[in-house]
C-alpha positions in Angstrom: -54.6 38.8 -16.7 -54.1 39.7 -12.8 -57.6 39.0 -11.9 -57.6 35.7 -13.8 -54.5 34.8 -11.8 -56.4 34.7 -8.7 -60.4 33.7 -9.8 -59.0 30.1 -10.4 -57.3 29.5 -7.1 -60.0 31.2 -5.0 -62.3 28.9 -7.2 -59.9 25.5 -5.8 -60.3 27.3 -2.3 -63.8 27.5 -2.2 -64.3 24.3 -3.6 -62.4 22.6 -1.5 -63.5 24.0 1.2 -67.2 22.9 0.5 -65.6 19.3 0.3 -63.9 19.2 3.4 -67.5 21.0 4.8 -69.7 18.2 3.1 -67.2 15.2 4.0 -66.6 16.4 7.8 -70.6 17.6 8.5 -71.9 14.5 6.0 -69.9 11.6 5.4 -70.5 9.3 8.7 -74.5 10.1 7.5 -73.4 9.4 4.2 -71.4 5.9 5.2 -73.9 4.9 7.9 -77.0 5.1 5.9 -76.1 2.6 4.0 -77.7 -0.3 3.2 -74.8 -3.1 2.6 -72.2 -2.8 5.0 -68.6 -4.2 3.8 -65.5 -4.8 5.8 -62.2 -7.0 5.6 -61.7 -6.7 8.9 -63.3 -10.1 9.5 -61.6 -13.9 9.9 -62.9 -17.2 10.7 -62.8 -18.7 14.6 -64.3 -21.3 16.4 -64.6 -22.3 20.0 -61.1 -23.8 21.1 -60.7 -25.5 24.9 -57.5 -26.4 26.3 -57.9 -29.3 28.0 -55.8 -29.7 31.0 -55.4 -32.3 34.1 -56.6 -31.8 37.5 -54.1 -34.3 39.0 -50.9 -35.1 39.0 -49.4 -38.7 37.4 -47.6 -40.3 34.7 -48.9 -39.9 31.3 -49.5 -43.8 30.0 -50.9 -43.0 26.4 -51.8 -40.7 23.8 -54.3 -41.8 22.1 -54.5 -39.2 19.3 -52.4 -37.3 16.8 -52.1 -33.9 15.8 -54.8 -32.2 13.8 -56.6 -35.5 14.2 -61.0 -35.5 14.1 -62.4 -37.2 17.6 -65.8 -37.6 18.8 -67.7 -36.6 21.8 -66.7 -38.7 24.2 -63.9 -40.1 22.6 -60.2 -40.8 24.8 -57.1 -38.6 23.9 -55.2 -39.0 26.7 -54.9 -41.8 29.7 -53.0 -41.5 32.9 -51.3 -43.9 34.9 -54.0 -45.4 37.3 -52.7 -47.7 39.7 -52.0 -45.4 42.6 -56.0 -44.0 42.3 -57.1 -47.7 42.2 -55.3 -48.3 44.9 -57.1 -45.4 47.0 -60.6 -46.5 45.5 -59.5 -49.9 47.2 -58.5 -48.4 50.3 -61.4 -45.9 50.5 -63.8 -49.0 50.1 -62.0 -51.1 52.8 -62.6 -48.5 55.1 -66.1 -48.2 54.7 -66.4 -51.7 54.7 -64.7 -51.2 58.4 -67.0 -48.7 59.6 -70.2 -50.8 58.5 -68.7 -53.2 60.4 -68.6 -51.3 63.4 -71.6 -50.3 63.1 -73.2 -53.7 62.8 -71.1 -54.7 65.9 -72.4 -52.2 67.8 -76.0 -53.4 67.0 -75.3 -56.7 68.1 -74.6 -55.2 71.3 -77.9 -53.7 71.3 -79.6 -56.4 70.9 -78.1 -57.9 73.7 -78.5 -55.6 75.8 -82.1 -55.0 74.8 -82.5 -59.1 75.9 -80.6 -57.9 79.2 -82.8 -55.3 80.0 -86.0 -57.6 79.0 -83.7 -60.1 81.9 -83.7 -57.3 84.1 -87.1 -55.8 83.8 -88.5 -59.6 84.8 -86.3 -59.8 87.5 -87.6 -56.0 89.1 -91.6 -57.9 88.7 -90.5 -61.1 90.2 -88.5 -58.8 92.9 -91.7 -56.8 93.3 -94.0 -59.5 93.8 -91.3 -61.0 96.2 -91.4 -57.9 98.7 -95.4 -58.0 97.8 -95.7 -61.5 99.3 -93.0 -60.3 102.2 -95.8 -57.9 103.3 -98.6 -60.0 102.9 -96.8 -62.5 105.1 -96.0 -59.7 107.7 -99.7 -58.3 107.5 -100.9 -62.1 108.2 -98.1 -62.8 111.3 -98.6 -59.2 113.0 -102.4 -59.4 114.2 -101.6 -63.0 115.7 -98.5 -61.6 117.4 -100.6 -58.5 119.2 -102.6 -60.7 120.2 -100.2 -63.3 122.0 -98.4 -60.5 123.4 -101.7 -59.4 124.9 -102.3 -62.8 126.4 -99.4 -62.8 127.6 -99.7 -59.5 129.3 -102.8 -60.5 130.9 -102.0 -63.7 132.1 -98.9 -62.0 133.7 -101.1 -59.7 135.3 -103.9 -62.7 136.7 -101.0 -64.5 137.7 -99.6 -61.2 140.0 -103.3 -61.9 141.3 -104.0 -65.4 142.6 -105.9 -65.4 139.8 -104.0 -68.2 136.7 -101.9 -70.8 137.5 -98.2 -70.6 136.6 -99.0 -73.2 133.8 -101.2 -70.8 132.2 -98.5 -68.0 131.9 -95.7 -70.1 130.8 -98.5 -71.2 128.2 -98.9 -67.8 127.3 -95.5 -66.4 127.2 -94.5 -69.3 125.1 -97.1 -68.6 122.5 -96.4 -64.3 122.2 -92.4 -65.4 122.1 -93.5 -68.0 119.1 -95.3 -65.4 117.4 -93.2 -62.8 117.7 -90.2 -64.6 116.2 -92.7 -65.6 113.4 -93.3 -62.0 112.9 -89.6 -60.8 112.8 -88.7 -63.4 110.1 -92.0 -61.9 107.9 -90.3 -58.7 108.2 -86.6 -60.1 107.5 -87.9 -61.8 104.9 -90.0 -58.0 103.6 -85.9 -56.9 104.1 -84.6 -58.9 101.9 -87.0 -59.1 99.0 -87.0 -55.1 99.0 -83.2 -55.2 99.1 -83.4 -57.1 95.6 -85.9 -55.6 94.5 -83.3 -52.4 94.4 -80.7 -54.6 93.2 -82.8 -55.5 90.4 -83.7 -52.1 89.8 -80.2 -50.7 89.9 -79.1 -53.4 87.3 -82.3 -52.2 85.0 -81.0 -48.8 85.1 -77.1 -49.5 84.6 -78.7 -51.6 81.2 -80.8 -49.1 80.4 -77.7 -46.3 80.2 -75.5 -48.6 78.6 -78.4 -48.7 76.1 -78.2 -45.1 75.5 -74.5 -45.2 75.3 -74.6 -47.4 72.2 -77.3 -44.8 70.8 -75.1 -42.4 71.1 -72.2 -44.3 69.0 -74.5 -45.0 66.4 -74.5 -41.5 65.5 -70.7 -41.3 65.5 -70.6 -44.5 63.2 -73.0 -43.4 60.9 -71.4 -40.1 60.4 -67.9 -42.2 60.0 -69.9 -44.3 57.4 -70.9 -41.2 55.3 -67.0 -39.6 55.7 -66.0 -43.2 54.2 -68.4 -43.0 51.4 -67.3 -39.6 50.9 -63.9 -40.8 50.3 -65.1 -43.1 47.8 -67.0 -40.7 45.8 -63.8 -38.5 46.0 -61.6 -41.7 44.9 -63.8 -42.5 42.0 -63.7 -38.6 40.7 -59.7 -38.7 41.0 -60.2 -42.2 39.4 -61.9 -40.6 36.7 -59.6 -37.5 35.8 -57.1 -40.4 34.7 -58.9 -40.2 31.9 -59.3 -36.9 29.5 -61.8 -37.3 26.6 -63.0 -35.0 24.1 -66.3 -32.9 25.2 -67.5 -32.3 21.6 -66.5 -33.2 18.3 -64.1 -31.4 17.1 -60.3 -31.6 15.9 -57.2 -31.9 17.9 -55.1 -28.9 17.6 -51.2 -29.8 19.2 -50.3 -32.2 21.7 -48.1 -31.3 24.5 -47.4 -34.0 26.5 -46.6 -37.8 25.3 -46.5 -40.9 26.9 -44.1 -41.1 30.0 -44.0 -37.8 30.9 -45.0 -36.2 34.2 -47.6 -33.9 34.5 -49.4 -31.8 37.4 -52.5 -30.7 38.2 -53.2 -28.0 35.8 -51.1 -29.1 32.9 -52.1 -28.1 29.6 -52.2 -31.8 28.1 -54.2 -31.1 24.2 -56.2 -28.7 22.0 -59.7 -29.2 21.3 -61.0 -27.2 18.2 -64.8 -27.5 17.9 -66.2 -28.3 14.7 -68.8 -25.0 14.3 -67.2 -22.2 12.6 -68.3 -19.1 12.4 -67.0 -15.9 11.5 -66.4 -12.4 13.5 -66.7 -9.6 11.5 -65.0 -5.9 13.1 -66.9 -3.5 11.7 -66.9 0.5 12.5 -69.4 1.8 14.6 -70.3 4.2 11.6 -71.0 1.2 9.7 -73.8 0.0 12.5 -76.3 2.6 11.9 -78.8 -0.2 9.8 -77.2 -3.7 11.3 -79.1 -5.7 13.0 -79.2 -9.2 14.9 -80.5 -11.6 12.4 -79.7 -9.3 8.6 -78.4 -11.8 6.1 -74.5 -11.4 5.1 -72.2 -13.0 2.5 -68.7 -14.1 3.3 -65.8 -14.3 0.9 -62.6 -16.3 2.2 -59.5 -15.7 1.1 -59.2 -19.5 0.8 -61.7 -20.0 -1.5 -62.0 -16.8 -3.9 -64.6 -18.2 -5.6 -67.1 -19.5 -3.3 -69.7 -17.0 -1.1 -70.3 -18.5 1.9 -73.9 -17.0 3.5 -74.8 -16.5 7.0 -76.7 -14.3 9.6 -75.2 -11.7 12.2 -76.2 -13.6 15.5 -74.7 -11.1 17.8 -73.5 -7.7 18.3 -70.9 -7.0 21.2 -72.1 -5.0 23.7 -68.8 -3.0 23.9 -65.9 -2.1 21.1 -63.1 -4.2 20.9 -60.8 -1.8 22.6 -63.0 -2.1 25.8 -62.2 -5.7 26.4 -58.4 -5.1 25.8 -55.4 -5.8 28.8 -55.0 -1.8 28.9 -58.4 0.0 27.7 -58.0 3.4 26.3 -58.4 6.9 29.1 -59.6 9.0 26.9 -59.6 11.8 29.9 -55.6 12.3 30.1 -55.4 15.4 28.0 -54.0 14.3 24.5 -57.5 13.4 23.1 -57.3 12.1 19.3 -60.7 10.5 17.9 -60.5 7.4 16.3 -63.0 5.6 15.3 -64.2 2.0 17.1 -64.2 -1.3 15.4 -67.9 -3.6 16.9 -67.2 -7.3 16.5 -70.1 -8.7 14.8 -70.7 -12.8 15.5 -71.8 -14.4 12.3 -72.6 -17.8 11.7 -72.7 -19.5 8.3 -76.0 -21.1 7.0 -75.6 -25.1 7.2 -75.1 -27.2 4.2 -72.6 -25.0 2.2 -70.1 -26.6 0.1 -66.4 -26.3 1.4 -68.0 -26.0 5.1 -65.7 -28.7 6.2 -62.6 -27.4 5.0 -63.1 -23.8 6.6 -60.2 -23.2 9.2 -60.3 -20.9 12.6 -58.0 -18.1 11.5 -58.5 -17.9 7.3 -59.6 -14.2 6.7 -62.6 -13.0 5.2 -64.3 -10.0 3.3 -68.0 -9.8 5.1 -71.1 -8.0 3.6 -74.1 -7.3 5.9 -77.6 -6.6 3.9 -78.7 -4.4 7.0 -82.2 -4.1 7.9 -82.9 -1.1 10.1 -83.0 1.4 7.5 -86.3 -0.7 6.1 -87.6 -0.9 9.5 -87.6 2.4 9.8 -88.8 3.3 6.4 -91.8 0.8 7.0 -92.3 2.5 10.6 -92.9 5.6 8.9 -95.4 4.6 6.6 
């Protein structure tokens, strides 16, 4: 009787001691390998947006209700508009202004392009003036030498005996005729040279002004594209009076209504979108066989009865703890293993029954046929 008293507990020892060996050494092996993966950590969710407003105003209408189905495209909410109209209005009168301007100033080109057309005519009509000035001195000149030579001859015969006094009164008369003759040629060169700079002076002063109005064209161009600017900026503003639904979907809650003031930023409604689909958090022991695109069947707690099937689209790239406010240090010293939890994205096969009636939220019991375990079996072979 002693030694039976202490075979049967050394027999519970050693048994389960080779089940705490088999489960510790054997049982993520044994859980990983797997074929159909199960977990009820799963629920359904879908893409929500809150849709806010990116100015400030008075909230005229709502044009939905809560929980309510919209279209793409469709209004939910309106602002008050008349103070954006307004500055559409204004925007457009003052690019209405600068066009003006502009189109003044090239009016005043134009007219100073016909000035400068004036001006060049007057500089060839000067030109030829001071051209037939020389000509006339040329002509005069030869015939004034010459009287003056007369006269010095006859000056010099009449020293002599040799030409009566008639003779050099004759002459002298003729060099002082020609002489004045020659000095209104060149008065006459004078003055048609003095114009000629005048007219050339005026030419130039045209030309600058010219460039001048070149130069303001830029700056009214560039006031003409600020203005347009404005507009475009107007029109935007004009436009965010206006918050419509950027898919189909379903309205969650409302958190304005009409009359009240909002600012920019203001979370105005919820948009739920209409594609459900369903994350599934699975342990990382469990992903040994999983892959992108294995089939999986869904039970919601909703509908007991129904088996909703779908695809795993997506595996996270990290575990859930990895994308949380205050991810786990595992490096401070008090070390305890637990294991992770992968989000799986899976998205139902269209055409189901009850599809329309599946709500972001409703909890779910997932089961992934994995593949990888065939893969690998087929690699081998």
């Amino acid at each position: 009787m002693g030694k039976k008293s202490w075979i049967v507990p050394l027999v519970v020892l050693i048994v389960a001691g080779a089940l705490l060996f088999l489960i510790v050494g054997h049982w993520t092996t044994w859980e990983g390998g797997r074929t159909e993966q199960v977990t009820d950590d799963a629920y359904l969710r879908a893409d929500m947006t809150p849709l806010s407003t990116r100015i400030s105003g008075t909230v005229r209408t709502v044009a939905v209700g809560d929980y309510e189905k919209v279209k793409s495209g469709q209004t939910l909410i309106e602002l008050d508009d008349e103070d954006y109209r307004a500055n559409l209005d204004q925007a457009k009168a003052a690019l209405a202004a600068a066009e003006a301007a502009l189109e003044d100033n090239q009016a005043a080109k134009r007219i100073l392009d016909a000035q400068i057309k004036g001006a060049e005519a007057g500089v060839l009509q000067a030109q030829s003036a001071v051209n037939s000035a020389e000509a006339g001195v040329a002509a005069v000149q030869p015939e004034a030498e010459r009287a003056e030579t007369e006269r010095r001859r006859q000056e010099a015969l009449f020293s002599s005996k040799a030409a009566t006094h008639q003779q050099l009164e004759q002459a002298t008369a003729e060099a002082g005729q020609t002489a004045g003759a020659l000095e209104s040629r060149r008065a006459d060169l004078a003055r048609s040279k003095a114009a000629l700079a005048t007219s050339e002076s005026q030419l130039e002063a045209t030309k600058r002004q010219r460039e001048a109005l070149n130069i303001k064209d830029g700056g009214y161009r560039a006031d003409i594209k600020a203005k347009q600017a404005a507009i475009v900026v107007a029109q935007v503003n004009l436009g965010y009076t206006r918050i419509s639904a950027p898919t189909d979907g379903t309205v969650g809650e409302r958190h304005v209504l009409a009359g009240q003031l909002v600012a920019p930023g203001t979370q105005m409604i919820d948009l739920v979108r209409d594609d459900v689909w369903v994350q599934a958090n699975y342990k990382e022991t469990q992903l040994t066989n999983i892959r992108e695109g294995d089939p999986a069947d869904i039970h919601v707690d909703t509908f007991p009865n129904q088996v909703f099937h779908g695809k795993v689209q997506q595996i996270s790239p990290a575990s859930g703890s990895q994308f949380a406010l205050l991810p786990p240090d595992n490096a401070t010293g008090n070390f305890t293993k637990v294991v992770q939890r992968i989000p799986l994205k899976i998205v139902l096969d269209p055409g189901q029954p009850l599809l329309d009636r599946l709500r972001p939220g409703f909890s779910a019991v997932v089961t992934v046929h994995g593949s990888g375990n065939h893969s690998r079996q087929d690699g081998a072979r």
